[in-house]
Phi, psi and omega in degrees: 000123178284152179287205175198140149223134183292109167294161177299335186280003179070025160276166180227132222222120170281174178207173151228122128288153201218105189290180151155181165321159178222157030261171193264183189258138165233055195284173176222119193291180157284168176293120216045038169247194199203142185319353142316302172355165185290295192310325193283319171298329181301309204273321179320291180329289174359276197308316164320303193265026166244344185077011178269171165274160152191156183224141154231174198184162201254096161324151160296107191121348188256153145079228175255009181283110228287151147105165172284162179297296216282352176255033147261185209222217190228329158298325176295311189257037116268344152282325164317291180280333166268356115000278158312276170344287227259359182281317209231353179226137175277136153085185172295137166238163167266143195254142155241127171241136155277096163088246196272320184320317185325309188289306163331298186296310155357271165001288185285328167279026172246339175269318188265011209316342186300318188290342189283117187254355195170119141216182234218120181248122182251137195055010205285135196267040200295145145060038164300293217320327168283312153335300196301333186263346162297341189257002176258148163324172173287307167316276184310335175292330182289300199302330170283328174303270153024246171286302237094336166215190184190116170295109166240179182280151173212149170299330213245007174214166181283319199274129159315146140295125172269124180242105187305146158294325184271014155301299204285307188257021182255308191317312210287322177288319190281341178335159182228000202240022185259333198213143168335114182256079191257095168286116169226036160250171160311122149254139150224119173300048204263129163207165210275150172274338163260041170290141173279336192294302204243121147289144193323286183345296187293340162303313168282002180279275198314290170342282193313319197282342191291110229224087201237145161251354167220066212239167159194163184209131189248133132195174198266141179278148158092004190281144188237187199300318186300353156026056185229016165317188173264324168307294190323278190335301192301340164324301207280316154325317187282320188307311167301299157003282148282316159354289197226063184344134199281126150310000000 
């Protein structure tokens, strides 16, 4: 049974913890995906059987978590995770972001870096929201302007994905890939070369663009976005692995 914790913003965000040793662990998913996921139990078990911490935990609108999807933002769920971060887990931790998590963590190490022992982005997606919007049509940009929102289809649900306008201008304040980016933890990158989602290309913007003195970006051939095969997973473990050796 997952706990809850109440954020200062006045949400309510389920999690599972994991005591154990530090430094611990933190994912952080993708957009509408949910503390279920294949990668967050995979890292749980992981973490378990190292005796590590580690927490995953539901954005507000996602999961078991109080509130709707569509009226959260990229900003909303990064008050979510630092929240999380400063509530529930002690000393640096490593964040693994998944997908829009990647843009989460980014976030959080620019805001928190003391808390950062290390992090590890699989697909990571800083600033889709300008992608997303760069890629519509004339038609679909009047209909999000408009109504406010604009329906599309996705692989990974029966139900449209929704996407808000104050999705699209809230994405546009949190960029990370606008202004000077300074890491001073372990970064590692990982991405699948068929991912549909995230293109090699943008990975490699976001490398280049990263001001690291300890970065690398892997990628797997034939991997696709969800980068939960058993070769991947075991990727993304030896990768915590090396990064941040359990105390």
């Amino acid at each position: 049974m997952s706990a809850h914790l109440d954020t200062p913003q006045g949400r309510r965000i389920a999690y599972d913890l994991t005591e154990g040793a530090g430094p611990g662990v933190v994912f952080l998913g993708g957009f509408r995906s949910d503390k279920e996921g294949s990668k967050a139990l995979h890292l749980e078990a992981w973490a378990r059987a190292q005796g590590r911490a580690f927490l995953r935990f539901d954005y507000s609108g996602h999961g078991q978590s109080s509130g709707r999807f569509e009226e959260g933002c990229i900003g909303d769920w990064a008050e979510d995770a630092a929240a999380a971060l400063t509530a529930l887990t002690e000393g640096p931790q490593v964040l693994v972001g998944s997908s829009m998590g990647g843009w989460i963590a980014l976030l959080l190490a620019r805001q928190m870096p003391e808390r950062l022992a290390g992090l590890v982005g699989i697909a990571s997606a800083p600033d889709f929201t300008a992608r997303f919007l760069a890629g519509l049509s004339e038609a679909e940009r009047a209909t999000l302007v408009e109504t406010g929102r604009l329906e599309q289809p996705s692989d990974y649900s029966p139900e449209p994905y929704v996407f808000t306008r104050r999705l699209i201008e809230d994405g546009a304040r949190q960029a990370v890939l606008t202004a000077p980016l300074r890491l001073d933890m372990p970064v590692r990158l990982l991405q699948g070369t068929a991912d549909a989602e995230v293109p090699v290309a943008a990975q490699l913007a976001l490398f280049e663009h990263l001001d690291a003195a300890d970065a690398r970006l892997t990628l797997v051939k034939g991997a696709d976005h969800r980068f939960s095969s058993p070769a991947c997973l075991a990727l993304l473990t030896a990768t915590l692995d090396e990064i941040a050796p359990r105390a």
